[in-house]
C-alpha positions in Angstrom: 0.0 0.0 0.0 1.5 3.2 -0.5 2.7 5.3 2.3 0.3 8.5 1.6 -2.5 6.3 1.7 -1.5 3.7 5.0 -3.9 4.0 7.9 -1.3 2.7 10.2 -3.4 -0.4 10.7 -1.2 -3.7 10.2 -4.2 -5.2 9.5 -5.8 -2.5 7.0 -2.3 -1.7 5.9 -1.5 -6.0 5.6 1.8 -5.5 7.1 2.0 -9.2 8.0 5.5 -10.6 9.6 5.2 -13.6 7.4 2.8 -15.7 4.8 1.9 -18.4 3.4 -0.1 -19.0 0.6 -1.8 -22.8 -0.7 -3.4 -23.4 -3.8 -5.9 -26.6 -3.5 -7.7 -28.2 -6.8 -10.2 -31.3 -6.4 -12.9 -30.8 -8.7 -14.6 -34.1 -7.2 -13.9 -32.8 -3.2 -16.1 -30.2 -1.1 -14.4 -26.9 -1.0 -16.0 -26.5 3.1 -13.7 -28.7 4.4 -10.7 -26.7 4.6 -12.6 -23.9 6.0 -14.3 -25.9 9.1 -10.6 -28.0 9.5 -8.9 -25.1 9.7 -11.5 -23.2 12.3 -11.2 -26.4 14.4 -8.1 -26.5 14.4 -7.3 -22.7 15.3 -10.0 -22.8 17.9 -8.9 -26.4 19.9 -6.9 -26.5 23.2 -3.9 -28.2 22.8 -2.6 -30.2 21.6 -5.4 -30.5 19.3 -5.5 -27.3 17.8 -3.8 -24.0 18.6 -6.2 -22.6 21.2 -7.2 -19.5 19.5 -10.0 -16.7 19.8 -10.8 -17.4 16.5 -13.6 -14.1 14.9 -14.9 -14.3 11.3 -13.9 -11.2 9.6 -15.2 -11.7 5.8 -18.0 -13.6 4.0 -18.4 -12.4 0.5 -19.3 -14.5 -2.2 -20.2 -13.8 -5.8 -21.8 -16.1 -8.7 -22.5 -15.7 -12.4 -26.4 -15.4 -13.3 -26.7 -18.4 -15.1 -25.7 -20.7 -11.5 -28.3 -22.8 -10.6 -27.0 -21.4 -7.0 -28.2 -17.5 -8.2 -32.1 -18.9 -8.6 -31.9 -20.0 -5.0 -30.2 -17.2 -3.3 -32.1 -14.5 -4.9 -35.4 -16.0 -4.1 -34.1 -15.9 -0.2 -33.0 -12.1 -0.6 -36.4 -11.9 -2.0 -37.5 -12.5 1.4 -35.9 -10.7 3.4 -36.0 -7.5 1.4 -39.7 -7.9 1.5 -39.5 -8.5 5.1 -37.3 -5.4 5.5 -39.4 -3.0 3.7 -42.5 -3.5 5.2 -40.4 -1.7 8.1 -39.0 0.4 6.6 -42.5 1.4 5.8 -43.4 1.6 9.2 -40.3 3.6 10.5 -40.8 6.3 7.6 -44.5 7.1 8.5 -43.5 6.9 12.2 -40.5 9.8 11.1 -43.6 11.9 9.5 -44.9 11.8 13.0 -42.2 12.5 14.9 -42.1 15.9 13.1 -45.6 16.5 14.1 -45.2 15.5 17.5 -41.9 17.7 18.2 -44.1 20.4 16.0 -46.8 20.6 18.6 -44.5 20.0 21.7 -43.3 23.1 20.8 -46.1 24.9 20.3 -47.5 23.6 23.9 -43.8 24.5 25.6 -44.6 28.0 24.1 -48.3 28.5 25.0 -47.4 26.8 28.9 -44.5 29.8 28.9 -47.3 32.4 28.5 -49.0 30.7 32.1 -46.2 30.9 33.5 -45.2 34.5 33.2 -48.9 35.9 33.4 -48.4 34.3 37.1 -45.2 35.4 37.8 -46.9 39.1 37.1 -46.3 39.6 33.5 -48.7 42.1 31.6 -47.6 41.3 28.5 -48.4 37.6 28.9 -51.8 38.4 30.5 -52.5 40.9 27.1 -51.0 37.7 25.3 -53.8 35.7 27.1 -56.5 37.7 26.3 -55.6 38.1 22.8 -55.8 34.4 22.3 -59.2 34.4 24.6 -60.7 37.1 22.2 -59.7 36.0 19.2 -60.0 32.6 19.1 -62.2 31.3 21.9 -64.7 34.6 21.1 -64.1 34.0 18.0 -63.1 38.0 17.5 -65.4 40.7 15.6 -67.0 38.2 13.6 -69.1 37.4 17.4 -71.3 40.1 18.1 -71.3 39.2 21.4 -67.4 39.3 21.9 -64.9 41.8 23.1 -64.4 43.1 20.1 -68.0 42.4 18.7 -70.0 44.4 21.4 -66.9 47.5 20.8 -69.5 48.5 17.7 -72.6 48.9 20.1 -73.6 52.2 21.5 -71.8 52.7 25.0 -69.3 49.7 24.6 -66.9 51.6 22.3 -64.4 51.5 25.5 -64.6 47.9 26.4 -61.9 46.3 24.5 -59.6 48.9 25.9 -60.8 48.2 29.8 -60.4 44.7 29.2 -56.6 44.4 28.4 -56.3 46.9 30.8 -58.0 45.1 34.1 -55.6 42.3 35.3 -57.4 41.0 38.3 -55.0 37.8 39.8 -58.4 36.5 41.4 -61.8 36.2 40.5 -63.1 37.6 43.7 -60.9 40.5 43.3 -63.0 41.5 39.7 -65.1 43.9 41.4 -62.7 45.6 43.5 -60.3 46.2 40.8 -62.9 47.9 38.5 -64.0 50.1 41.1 -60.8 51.0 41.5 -59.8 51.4 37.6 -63.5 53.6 37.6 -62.0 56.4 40.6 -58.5 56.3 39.2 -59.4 57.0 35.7 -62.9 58.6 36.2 -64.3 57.0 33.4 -67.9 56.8 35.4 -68.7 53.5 34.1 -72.9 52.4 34.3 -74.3 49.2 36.0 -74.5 47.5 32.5 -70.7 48.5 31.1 -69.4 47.0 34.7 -71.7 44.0 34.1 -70.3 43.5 30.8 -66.6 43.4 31.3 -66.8 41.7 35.0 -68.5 38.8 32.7 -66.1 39.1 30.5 -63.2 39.3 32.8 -64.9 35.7 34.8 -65.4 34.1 31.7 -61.5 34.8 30.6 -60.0 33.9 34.2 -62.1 30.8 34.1 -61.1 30.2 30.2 -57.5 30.6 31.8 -57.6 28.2 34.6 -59.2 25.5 33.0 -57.1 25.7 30.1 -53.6 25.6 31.6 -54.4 22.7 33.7 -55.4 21.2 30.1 -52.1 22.1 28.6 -50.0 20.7 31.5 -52.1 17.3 31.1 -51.5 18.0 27.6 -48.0 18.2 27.9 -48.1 15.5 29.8 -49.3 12.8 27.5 -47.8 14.4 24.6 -44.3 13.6 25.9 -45.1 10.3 27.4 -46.4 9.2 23.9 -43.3 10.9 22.2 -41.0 8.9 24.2 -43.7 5.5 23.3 -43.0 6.8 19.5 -39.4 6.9 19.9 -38.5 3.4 21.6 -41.2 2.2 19.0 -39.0 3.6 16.7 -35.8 2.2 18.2 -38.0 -1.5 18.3 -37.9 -1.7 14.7 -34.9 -0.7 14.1 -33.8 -3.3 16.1 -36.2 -6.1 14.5 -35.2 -4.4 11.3 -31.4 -5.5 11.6 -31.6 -8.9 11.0 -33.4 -9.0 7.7 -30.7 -5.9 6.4 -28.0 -8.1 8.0 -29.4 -11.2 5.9 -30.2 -9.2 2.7 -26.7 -7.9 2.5 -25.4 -11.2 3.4 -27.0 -12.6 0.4 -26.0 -9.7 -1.9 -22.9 -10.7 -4.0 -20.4 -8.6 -2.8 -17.1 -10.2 -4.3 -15.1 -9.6 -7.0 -17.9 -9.4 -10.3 -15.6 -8.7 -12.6 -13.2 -11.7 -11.9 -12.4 -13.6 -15.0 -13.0 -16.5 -13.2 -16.7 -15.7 -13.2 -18.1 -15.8 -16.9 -21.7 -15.4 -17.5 -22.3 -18.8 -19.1 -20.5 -20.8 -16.9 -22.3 -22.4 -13.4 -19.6 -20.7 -11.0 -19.4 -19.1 -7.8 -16.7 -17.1 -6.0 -16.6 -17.2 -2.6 -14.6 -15.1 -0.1 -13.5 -15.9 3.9 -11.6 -14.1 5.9 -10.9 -16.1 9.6 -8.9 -14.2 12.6 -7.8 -15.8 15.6 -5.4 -14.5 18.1 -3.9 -14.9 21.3 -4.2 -12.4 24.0 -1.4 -13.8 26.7 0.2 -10.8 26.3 -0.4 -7.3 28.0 -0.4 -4.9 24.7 0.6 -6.6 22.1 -1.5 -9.8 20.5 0.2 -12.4 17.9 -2.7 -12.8 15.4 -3.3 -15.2 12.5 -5.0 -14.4 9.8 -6.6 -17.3 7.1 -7.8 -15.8 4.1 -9.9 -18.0 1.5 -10.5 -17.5 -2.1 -13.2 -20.3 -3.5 -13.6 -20.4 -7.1 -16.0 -23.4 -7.4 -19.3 -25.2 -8.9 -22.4 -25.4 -6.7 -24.1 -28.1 -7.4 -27.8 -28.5 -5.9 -28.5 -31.3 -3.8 -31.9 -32.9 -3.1 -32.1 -33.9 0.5 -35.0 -35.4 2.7 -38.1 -33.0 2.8 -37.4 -32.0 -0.5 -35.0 -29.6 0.7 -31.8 -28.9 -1.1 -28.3 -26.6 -0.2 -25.2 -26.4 -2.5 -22.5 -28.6 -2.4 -19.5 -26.5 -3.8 -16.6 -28.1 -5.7 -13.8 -26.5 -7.4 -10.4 -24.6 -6.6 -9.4 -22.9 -2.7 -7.0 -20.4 -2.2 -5.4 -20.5 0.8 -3.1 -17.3 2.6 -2.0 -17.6 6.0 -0.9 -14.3 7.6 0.8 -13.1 11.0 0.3 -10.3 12.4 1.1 -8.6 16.0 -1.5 -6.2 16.7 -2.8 -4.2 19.5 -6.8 -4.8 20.4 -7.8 -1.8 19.4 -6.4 -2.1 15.9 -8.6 -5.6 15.9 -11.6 -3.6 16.7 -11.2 -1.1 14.6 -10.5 -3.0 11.5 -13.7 -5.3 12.3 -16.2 -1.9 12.9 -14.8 -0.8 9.4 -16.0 -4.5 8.2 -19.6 -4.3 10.1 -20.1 -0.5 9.6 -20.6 -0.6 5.6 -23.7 -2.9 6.5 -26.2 -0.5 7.5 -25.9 2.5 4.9 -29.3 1.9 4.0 -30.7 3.9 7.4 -28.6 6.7 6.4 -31.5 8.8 5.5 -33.1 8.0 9.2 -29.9 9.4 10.5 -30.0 12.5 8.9 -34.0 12.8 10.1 -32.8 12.0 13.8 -29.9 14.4 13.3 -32.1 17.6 11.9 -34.4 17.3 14.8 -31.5 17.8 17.1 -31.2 18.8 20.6 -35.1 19.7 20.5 -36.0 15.9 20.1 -33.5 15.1 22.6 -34.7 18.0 25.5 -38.4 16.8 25.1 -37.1 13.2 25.3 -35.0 13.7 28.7 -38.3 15.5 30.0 -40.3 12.4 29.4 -38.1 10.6 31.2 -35.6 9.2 28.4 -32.0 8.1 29.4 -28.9 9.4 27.4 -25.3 7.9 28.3 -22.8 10.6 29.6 -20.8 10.0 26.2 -23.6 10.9 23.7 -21.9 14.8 24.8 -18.9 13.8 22.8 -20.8 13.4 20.1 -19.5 15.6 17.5 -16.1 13.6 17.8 -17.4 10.4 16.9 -17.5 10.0 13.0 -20.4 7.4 13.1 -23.6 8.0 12.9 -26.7 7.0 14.7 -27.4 3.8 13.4 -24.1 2.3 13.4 -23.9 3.3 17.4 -27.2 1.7 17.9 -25.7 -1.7 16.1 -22.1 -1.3 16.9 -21.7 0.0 19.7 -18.4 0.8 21.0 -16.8 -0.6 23.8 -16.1 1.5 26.8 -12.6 2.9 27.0 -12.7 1.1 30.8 -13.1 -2.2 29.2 -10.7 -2.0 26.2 -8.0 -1.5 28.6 -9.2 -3.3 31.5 -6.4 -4.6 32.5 -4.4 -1.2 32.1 -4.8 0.1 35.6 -6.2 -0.6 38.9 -9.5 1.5 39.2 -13.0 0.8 39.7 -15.7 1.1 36.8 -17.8 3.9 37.0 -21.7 2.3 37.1 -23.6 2.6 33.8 -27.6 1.9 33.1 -28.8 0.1 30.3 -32.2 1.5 29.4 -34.2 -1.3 27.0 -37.2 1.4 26.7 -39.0 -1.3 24.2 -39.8 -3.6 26.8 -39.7 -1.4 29.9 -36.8 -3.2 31.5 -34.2 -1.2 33.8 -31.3 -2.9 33.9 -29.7 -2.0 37.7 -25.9 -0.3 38.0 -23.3 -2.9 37.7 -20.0 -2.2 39.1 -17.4 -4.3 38.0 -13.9 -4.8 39.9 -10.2 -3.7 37.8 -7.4 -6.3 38.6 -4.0 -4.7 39.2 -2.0 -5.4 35.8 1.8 -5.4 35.4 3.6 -3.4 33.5 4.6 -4.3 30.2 7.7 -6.5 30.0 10.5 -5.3 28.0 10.6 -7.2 24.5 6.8 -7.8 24.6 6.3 -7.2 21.0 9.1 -9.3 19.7 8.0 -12.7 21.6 4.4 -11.7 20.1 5.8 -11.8 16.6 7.9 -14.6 17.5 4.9 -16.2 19.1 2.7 -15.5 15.3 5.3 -16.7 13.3 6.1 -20.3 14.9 1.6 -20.8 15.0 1.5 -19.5 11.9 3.8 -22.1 10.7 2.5 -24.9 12.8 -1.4 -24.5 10.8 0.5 -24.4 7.7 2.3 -27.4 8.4 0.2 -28.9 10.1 -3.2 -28.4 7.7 -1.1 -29.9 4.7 0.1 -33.2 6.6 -3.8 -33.5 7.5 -5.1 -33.4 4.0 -1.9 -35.7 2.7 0.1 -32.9 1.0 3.7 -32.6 0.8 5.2 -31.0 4.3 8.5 -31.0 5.5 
């Protein structure tokens, strides 16, 4: 790879310490075998196998139209995308709603504020009040019998003006604050004027009261069913990921253009990519990596129930690769495998993303959880989805055995069934320091197992070794 474009990832990079490669051809033999002896063999104490963590890293495969394989597969994608797109469905009618919902949170968050300062002894909220009393309760001048309606009659020409201007705190305190607006003003007001507005005045304060005990029920419900809508949400995204997981599983997503695969022929090209490692050491890991390059015919077999699966027969390319690698470069290279899965939510992403902090502020007043972390969120590059699938591991736990601490307690909130998962605290064990030369026993250590499968794998299957 060339240097401008290294990620400084052995693994990315494929700075191996040694290889091997093996080139298999048994047009009459199963092309699986390899794959499971070599997995059993990697994963098995000794001295039967290597005693590996063995993780599979890569399963691409890729088949020319004409296999009698493609007929098969495709009518399993079939399914699942079927599957898959009925929730998708779902999810992008339930994003039309969240907008509504966050829409007319809003609007109830603004009209509560206008409550709260008319109590607090705000005029301009009380006149804000009454504006939306007489205009759309009254229904304005269109009522003859409103504020503004009666205004036209003879002797009522002053009672709009007398009715913003009157801002009695309690309904028994109506008639004493008209009296008093009558002597301070000397407007001489009649028995039927002081009728009028003190009815209008009770009819407002009682408009008022009822109202914003409304609006806080309101408010109430609204958020408890915008959090319901949200973990729904979240539900089917979650039900969602195994049918995208087996749809793009089932996509061929090897090499089309190899000239091993040609149109007319019945071939398939299948890709494997198995990691196993040791992790003895303190920092440093010796990995091995098997690679496997299928080029083979399927061949569809007729089982008991009328079932049938593919036998595959052909060539296998075998590479054997040893690495040393730190764990974090393991866990990165394996996100940047799982990560390009889930591209097809992007667009659900960007609708969770434009809603922003507003979503999130009416969430935490329902009573949603967020983890601490979600406030570094501008410094992590992935997006919502691929958090919700992948999430990453806790800087505690990737280096767990780094320093002698306790675990701070975390909650796991599974909203869709209502479960609260309690705080778990989990104990640090005092590690050593790294020893000095670490990293050349762990190549040392990768080179002699990598050597042993090699070796080993051909004197199984009766191949030259020595």
């Amino acid at each position: 790879m060339p240097e401008d474009k290294k990620t400084g990832n052995p693994l990315i990079d494929r700075e191996y310490v040694e290889n091997y490669k093996l080139t298999i051809e048994a047009p009459q033999s199963s092309v699986e075998r390899y794959y499971f002896w070599i997995l059993n063999f990697l994963k098995s104490n000794k001295p039967f196998g290597m005693g590996l963590n063995v993780e599979k890293i890569k399963d691409y495969f890729s088949m020319t139209e004409t296999s009698a394989y493609f007929g098969a597969t495709e009518q399993k994608k079939a399914i699942q995308q079927d599957r898959a797109a009925q929730f998708l469905r779902g999810i992008s009618e339930m994003t039309k709603g969240l907008y509504q919902q966050v829409r007319e949170l809003r609007i109830i968050k603004e009209r509560m504020q206008y409550y709260k300062d008319a109590e607090e002894g705000s005029e301009a909220a009380e006149i804000a009040l009454k504006g939306l009393w007489a205009n759309v309760v009254e229904g304005g001048a269109k009522n003859p019998d409103s504020v503004y309606g009666l205004q036209t009659q003879l002797g009522f020409a002053i009672l709009p003006d007398l009715f913003f201007s009157v801002h009695p705190g309690k309904e028994e305190e109506i008639e004493k604050f008209i009296k008093r607006m009558d002597e301070d003003k000397g407007l001489d007001l009649n028995r039927k004027q002081r009728e009028v507005l003190k009815r209008k005045l009770y009819q407002f304060m009682q408009w008022k009261v009822h109202t914003h005990k409304e609006l806080i029920q309101r408010n109430k419900f609204s958020l408890k069913y915008l959090r319901q809508h949200y973990n729904t949400m979240k539900l089917y995204m979650n039900w969602i990921r195994p049918y995208l997981r087996s749809a793009k599983r089932l996509e061929a997503k090897g090499q089309i253009t190899a000239p091993e695969l040609v149109s007319a022929f019945d071939t398939t090209l299948i890709e494997l990519e198995l990691l196993g490692y040791n992790n003895k050491y303190k920092e440093y890991f010796p990995c091995v990596v098997v690679k496997y390059k299928y080029t083979a015919i399927p061949q569809m077999a007729y089982q008991e129930e009328y079932q049938r699966g593919a036998i595959h027969t052909g060539k296998t390319e075998l590479s054997f690769e040893a690495y040393v690698l730190k764990k974090e470069e393991i866990e990165e290279y394996k996100k940047k495998i799982d990560e390009e899965d889930f591209e097809l939510l992007s667009s659900i992403d960007e609708t969770m993303t434009s809603l922003g902090d507003e979503l999130k502020e009416f969430l935490k007043e329902a009573g949603e959880k967020f983890d601490k972390e979600e406030k570094k969120e501008e410094k992590d590059e992935r997006n919502f989805l691929a958090k919700m699938f992948f999430p990453k591991k806790k800087k505690e736990e990737e280096k767990e055995e780094e320093h002698a601490t306790i675990f701070e307690p975390f909650i796991a909130l599974v909203e869709g069934f209502g479960e609260l998962i309690s705080f778990l605290k989990i104990k640090k064990a005092k590690e050593k320091e790294p020893k000095v030369g670490e990293k050349e026993k762990a190549k040392d250590e990768a080179k002699k197992t990598l050597a042993v499968v090699y070796t080993v794998m051909k004197k199984a299957h009766g191949m030259l070794a020595w």
